[in-house]
C-alpha positions as CSV (number, residue, x, y, z in Angstrom):
1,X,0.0,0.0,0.0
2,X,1.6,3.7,-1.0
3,X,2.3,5.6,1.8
4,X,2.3,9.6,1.8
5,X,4.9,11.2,3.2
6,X,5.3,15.1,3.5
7,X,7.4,17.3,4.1
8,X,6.9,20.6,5.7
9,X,9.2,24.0,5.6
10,X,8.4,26.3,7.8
11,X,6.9,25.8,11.5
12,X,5.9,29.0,12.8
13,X,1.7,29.6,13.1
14,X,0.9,27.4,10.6
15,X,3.5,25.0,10.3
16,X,2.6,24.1,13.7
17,X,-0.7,23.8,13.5
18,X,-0.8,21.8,10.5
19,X,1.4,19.1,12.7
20,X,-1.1,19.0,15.0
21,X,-3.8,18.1,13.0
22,X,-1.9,15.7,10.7
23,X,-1.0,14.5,14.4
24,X,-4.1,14.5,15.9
25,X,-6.4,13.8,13.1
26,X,-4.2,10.8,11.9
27,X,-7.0,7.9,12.4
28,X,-9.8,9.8,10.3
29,X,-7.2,11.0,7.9
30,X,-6.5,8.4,6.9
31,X,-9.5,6.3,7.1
32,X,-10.7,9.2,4.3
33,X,-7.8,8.9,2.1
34,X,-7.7,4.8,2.2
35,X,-4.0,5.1,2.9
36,X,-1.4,6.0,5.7
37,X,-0.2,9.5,5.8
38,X,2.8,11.0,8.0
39,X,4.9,14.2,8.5
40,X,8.6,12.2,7.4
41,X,10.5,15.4,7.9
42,X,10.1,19.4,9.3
43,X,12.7,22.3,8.2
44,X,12.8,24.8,11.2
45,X,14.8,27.9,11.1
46,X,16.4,27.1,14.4
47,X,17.2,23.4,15.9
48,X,17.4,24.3,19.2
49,X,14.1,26.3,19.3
50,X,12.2,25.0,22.1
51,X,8.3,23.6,20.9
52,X,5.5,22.6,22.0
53,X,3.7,21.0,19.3
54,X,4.0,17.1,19.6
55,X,6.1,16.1,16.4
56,X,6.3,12.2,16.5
57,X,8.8,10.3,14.7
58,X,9.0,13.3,12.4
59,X,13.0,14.4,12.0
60,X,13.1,18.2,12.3
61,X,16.2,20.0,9.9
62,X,17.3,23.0,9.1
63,X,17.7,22.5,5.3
64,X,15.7,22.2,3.0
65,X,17.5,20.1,0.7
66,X,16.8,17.6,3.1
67,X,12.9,17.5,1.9
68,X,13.5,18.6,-1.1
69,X,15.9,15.8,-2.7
70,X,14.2,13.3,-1.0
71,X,12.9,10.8,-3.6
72,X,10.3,9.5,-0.7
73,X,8.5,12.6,0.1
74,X,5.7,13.4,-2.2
75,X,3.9,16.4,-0.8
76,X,5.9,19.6,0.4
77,X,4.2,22.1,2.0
78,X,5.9,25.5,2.5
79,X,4.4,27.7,4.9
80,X,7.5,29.9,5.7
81,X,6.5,32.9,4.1
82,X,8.3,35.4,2.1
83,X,8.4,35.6,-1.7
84,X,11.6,34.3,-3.2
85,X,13.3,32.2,-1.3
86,X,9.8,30.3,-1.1
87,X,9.0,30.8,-5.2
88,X,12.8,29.0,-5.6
89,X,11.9,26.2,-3.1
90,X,8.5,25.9,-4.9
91,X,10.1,25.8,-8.4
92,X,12.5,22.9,-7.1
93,X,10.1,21.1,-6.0
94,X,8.2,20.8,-9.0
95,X,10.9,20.5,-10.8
96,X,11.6,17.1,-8.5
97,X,8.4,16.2,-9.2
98,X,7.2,16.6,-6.1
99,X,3.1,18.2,-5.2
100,X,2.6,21.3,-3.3
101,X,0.6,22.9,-0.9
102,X,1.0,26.4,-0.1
103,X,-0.9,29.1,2.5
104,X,1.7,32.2,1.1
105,X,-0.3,34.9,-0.5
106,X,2.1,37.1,-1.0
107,X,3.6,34.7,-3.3
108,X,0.7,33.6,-5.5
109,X,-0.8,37.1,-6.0
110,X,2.8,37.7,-7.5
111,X,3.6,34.2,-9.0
112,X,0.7,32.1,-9.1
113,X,0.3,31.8,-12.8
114,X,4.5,31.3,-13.3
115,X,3.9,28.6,-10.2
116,X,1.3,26.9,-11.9
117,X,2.5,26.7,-14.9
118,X,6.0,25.0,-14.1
119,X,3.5,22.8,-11.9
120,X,1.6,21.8,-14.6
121,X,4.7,21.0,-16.8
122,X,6.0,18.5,-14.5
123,X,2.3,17.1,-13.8
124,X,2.3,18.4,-10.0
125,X,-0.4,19.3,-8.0
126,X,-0.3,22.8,-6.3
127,X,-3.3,24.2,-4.1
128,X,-3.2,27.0,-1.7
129,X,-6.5,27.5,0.3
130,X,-4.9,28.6,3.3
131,X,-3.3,31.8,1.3
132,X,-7.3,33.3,1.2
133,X,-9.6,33.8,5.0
134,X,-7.6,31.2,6.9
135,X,-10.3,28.1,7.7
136,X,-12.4,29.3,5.2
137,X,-13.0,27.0,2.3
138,X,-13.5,30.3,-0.2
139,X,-11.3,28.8,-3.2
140,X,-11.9,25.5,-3.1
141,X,-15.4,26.3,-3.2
142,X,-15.2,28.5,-6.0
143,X,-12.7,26.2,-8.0
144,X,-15.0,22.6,-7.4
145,X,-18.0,24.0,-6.1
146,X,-19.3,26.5,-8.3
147,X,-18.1,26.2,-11.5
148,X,-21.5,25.3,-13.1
149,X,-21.5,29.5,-12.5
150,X,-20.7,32.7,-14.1
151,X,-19.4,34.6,-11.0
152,X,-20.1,37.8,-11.3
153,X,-18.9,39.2,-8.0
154,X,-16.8,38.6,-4.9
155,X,-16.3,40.6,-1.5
156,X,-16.3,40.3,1.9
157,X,-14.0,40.9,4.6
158,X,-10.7,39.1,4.2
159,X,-8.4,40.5,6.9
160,X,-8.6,39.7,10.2
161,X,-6.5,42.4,11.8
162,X,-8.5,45.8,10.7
163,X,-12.1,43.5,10.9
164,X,-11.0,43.5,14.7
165,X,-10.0,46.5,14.7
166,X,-12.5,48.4,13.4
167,X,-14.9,46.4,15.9
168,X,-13.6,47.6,18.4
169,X,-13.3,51.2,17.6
170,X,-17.1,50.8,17.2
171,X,-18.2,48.7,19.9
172,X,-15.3,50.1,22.9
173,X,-15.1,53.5,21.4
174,X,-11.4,54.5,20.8
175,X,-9.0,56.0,18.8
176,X,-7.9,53.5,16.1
177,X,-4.2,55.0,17.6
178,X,-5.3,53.5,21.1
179,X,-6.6,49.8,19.7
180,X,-3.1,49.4,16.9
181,X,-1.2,49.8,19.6
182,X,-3.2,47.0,22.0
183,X,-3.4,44.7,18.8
184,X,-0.1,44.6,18.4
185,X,0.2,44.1,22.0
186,X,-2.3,40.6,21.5
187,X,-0.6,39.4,18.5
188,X,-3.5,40.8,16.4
189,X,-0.6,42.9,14.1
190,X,2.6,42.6,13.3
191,X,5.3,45.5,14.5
192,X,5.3,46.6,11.5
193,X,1.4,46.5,10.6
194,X,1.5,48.2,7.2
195,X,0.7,45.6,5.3
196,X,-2.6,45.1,6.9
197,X,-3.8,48.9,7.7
198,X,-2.4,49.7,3.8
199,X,-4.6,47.7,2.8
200,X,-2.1,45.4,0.9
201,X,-3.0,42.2,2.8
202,X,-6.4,42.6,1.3
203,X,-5.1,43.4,-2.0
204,X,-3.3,40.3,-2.4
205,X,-5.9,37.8,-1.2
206,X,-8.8,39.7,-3.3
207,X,-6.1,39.4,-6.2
208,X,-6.1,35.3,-5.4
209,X,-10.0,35.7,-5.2
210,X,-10.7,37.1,-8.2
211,X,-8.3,35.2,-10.5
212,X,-9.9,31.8,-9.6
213,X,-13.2,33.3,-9.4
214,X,-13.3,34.5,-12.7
215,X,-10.4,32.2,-14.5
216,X,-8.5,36.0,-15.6
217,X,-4.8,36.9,-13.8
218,X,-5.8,39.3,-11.5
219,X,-2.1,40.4,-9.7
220,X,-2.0,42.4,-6.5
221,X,-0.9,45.7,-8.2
222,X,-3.8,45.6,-10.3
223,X,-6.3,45.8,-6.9
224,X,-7.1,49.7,-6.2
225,X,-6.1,49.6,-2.5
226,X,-7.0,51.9,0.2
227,X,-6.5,51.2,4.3
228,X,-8.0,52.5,7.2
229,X,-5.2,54.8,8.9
230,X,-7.0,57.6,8.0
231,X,-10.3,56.5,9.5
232,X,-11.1,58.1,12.7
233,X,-14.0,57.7,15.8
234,X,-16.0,60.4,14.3
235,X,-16.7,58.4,11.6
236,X,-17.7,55.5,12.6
237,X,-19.4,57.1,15.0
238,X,-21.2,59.2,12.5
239,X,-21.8,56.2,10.2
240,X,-23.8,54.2,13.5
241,X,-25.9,57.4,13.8
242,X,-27.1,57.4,10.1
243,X,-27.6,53.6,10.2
244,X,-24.0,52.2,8.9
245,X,-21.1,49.8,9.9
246,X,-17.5,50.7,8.8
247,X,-15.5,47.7,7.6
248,X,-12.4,47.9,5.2
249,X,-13.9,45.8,1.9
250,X,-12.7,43.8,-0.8
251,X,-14.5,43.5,-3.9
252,X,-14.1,42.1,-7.4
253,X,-16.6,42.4,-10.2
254,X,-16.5,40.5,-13.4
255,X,-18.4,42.7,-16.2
256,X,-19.0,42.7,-19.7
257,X,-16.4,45.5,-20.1
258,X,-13.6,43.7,-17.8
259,X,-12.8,43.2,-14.1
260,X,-13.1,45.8,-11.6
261,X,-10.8,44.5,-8.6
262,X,-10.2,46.7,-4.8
263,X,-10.0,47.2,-0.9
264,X,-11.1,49.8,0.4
265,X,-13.1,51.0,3.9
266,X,-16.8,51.1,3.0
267,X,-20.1,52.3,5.1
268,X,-22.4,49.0,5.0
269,X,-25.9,49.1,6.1
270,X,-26.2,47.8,9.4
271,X,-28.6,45.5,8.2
272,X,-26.3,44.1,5.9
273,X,-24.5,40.8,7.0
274,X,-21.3,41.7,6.6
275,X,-22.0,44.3,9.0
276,X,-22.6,41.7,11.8
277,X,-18.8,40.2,11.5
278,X,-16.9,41.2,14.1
279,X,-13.3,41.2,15.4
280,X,-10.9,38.7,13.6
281,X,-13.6,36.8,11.9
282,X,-13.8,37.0,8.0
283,X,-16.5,36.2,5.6
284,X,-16.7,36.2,2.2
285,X,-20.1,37.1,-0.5
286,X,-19.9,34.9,-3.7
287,X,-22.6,36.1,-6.3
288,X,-23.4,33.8,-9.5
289,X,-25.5,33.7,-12.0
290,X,-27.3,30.3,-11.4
291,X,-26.9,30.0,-7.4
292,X,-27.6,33.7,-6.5
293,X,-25.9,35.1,-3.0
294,X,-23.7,32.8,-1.0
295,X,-21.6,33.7,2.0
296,X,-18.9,31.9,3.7
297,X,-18.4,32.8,7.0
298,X,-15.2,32.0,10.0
299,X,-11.9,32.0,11.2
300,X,-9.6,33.8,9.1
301,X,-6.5,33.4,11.0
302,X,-5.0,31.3,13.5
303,X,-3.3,28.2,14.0
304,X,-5.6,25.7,13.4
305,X,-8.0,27.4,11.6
306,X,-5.2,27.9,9.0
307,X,-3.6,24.7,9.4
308,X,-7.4,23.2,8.4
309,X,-7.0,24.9,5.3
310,X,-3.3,23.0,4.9
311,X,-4.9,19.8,5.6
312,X,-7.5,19.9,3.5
313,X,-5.7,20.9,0.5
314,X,-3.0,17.6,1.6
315,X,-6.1,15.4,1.6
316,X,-7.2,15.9,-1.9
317,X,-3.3,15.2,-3.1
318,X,-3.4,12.5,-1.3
319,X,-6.6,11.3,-3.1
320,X,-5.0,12.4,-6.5
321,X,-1.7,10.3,-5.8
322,X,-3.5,7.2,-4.8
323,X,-6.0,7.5,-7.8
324,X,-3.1,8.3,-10.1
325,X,-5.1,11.1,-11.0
326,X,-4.4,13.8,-12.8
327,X,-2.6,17.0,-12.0
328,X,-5.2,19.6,-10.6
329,X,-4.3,23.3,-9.9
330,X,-6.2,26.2,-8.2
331,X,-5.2,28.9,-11.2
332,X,-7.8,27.4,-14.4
333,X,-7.0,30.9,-16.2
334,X,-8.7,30.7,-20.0
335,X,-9.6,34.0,-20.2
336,X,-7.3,37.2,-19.9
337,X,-10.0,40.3,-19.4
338,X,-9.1,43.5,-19.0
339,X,-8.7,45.5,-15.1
340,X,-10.7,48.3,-15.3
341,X,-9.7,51.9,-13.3
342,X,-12.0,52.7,-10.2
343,X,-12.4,56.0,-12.0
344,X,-14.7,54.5,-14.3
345,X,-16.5,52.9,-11.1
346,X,-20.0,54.5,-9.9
347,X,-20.5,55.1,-5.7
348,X,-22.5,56.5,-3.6
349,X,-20.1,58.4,-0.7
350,X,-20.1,59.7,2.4
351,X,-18.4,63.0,3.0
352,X,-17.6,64.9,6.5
353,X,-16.3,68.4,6.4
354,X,-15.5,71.0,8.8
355,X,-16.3,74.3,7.9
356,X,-15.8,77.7,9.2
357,X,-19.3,78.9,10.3
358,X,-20.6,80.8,7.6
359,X,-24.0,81.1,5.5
360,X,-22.2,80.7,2.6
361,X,-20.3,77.8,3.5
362,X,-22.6,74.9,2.3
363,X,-23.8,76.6,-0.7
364,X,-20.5,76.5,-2.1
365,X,-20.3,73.2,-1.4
366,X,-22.9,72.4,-3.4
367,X,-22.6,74.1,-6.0
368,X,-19.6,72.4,-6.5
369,X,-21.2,68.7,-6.4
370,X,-23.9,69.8,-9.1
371,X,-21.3,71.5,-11.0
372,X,-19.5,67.6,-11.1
373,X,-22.9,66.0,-11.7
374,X,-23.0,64.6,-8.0
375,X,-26.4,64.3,-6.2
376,X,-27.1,64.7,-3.5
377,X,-28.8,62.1,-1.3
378,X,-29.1,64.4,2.1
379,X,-26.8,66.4,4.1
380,X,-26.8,66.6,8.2
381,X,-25.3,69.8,9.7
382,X,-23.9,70.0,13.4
383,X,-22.5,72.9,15.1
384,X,-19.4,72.6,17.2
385,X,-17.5,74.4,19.6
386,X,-14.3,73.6,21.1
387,X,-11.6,75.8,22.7
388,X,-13.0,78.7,21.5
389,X,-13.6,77.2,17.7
390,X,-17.0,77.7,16.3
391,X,-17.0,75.6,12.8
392,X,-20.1,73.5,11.4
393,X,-19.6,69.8,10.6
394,X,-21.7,68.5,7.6
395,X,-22.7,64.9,6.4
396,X,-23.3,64.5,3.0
397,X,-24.6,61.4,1.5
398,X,-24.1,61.1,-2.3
399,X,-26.5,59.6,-4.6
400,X,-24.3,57.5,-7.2
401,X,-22.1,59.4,-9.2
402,X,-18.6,58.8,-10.9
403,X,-15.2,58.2,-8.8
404,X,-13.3,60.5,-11.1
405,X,-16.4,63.5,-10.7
406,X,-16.1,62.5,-7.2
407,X,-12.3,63.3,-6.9
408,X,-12.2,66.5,-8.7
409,X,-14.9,68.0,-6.9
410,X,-13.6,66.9,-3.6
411,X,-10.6,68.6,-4.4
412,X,-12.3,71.9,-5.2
413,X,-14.3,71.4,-2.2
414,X,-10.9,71.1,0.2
415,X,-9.7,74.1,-1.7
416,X,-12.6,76.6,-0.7
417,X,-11.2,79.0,2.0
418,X,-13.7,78.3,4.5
419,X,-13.0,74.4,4.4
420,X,-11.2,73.5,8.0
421,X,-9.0,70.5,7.3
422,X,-8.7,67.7,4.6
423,X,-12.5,66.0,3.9
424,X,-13.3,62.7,5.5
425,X,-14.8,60.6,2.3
426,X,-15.9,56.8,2.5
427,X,-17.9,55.2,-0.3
428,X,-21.1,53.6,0.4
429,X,-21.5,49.7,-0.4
430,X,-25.3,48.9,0.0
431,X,-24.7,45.3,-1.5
432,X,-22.5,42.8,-2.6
């Protein structure tokens, strides 16, 4: 009977947690795949690292020749991170002939087509589930489960980090200053958090997304990418008042005209689903023409969670190999469509503006927006004081108009003498 024997390079988060499933969930494993499965071999950074996670008869290294010229392993998982030392361990491995599982987005919303390609020329499986929401089974869905559809649209809320904490901004009211700090603190961010509050983590997992989804290349610097740090308490204050939730979007739209791909914050009806996810949970809309609305909703980090992800992405190798099956990929890209600007896009927005008090003050303002073609939906006026400082603080709702209208008359707008500060604007997603 064929054995399967992996190897696995890298045992941080995942890494570990991947072990301990393989580990734990050995009996049902392999009761599902009809064969025995074990870990043969782990490349660690550092030997003398002390660990907690139970490794077996598994022989831990710290080279990664030592899986990858090693005729018996036939799945490598790399979970390391990092783009190219992990695209040149990938790359050898295929070139061995060996399958691969991967959870590194960075990586495949850079390289996934190259990846899959060279995996495809030396007939080897490669899946990456874990690379998109953690525990989530968003690609393998929309790979196996859906593909009697046109999708038309994906989005949801794909990073854990600002999901959280944006939660608790609106549920603790505090400075999004106040709660980076804390996250960081909890493990929720790294020490350098750019990647999520940029936006970019976002960008590369919608890129992932909406390449599979819609079977076009979709890379990362092709999402329009926006972050939070510019969000403050006011707002999503302000957005609870009028009946929304504040939560940093990703969203990719297959048209007739080409895809429209980006990540950006986004005022969501409270009513909404997606406005009910809170802290580091993640949940993703799929819309198709056949099945309608779908929404996966969970983890979308962690150990385990993750490491489910890794597993399950092992299992259906596993299946392949024993079938003698042939060679499946997660990239299926037959069409190449064209990435259309957000400019082109149509929003309703939400814009906050502090203005010196003054009668004139809002009719300038609008006269700008009709001057651009923007409607109005309704406008809220409050007066403030503080210190001393009388200014008026308006809300102004948008009915749908342009992005590029949008941007040139918000620029005019911040010009205006009487204009107290740059202009808080968020666009409005009703539904996904």
């Amino acid at each position: 009977m064929k054995s399967i024997q992996i190897g696995i390079i890298g045992f941080g988060t995942v890494g570990s947690g991947t072990t301990q499933i393989l580990m734990d969930n050995k009996e049902i494993i392999e009761k599902k795949i009809a064969t025995p499965i074990s870990i043969k071999t782990i490349c660690v950074k550092n030997l003398e690292k002390k660990r907690t996670t139970k490794i077996g008869s598994s022989t831990l290294t710290n080279k990664t020749e030592d899986i990858l010229q090693d005729p018996e392993i036939d799945i490598v998982v790399e979970v390391m991170g990092g783009i190219d030392k992990s695209k040149e361990i990938i790359e050898a491995a295929f070139k061995k002939g060996k399958h691969v599982v991967s959870a590194n987005k960075d990586l495949i919303a850079l390289y996934g087509k190259e990846l899959t390609e060279l995996a495809r020329k030396n007939k080897c499986h490669f899946f990456y589930e874990a690379a998109v929401a953690g525990g989530i089974p968003i690609l393998r869905s929309l790979q196996f489960s859906l593909t009697g559809n046109n999708i038309q649209k994906i989005g949801g809320i794909i990073n854990g980090s600002t999901n959280y904490i944006l939660t608790r901004m609106q549920v603790e009211k505090l400075s999004l200053e106040t709660i980076i700090e804390d996250a960081k603190s909890l493990g929720y961010l790294e020490t350098d958090p750019s990647a999520d509050l940029d936006g970019l983590d976002a960008a590369r997992k919608c890129a992932i997304l909406a390449s599979i989804g819609f079977n076009s290349l979709v890379t990362s610097n092709q999402v329009y990418t926006s972050g939070i740090k510019n969000l403050s308490l006011e707002d999503i204050e302000y957005a609870e008042a009028l009946g929304y939730r504040i939560k940093l979007l990703a969203v990719a739209e297959n048209t007739e005209d080409g895809i429209v791909a980006r990540v950006h914050p986004a005022l969501i009806p409270i009513e909404h689903p997606l406005a009910s996810v809170q802290y580091e949970f993640n949940a993703v809309y799929v819309i198709g023409d056949m099945v309608g609305e779908t929404m996966f909703y969970g983890k979308g980090a962690g150990s385990l969670p993750t490491g489910s992800a890794v597993v399950n992405d092992i299992i259906s190798i596993s299946k392949n190999i024993i079938d003698d099956s042939k060679a499946e990929y997660a990239y299926n890209l037959f069409d190449d469509k064209e990435i259309i600007a957000i400019e082109r896009q149509y929003f309703q927005y939400y814009v906050r503006l502090k203005v010196e008090a003054n009668k004139n003050s809002v009719s300038n303002i609008i006269r700008t927006l009709e001057y651009y073609n923007i409607p109005i939906y309704s406008i809220n006026q409050w007066h403030k004081e503080e210190d001393e400082n009388k200014y008026d603080e308006y809300i102004i709702i948008t009915n749908k108009s342009r992005e590029l209208d949008f941007s040139r008359a918000l620029e005019e707008i911040e010009a205006l003498p009487n204009i107290i500060d740059k202009a808080s604007a968020i666009r409005i997603e009703r539904g996904l």
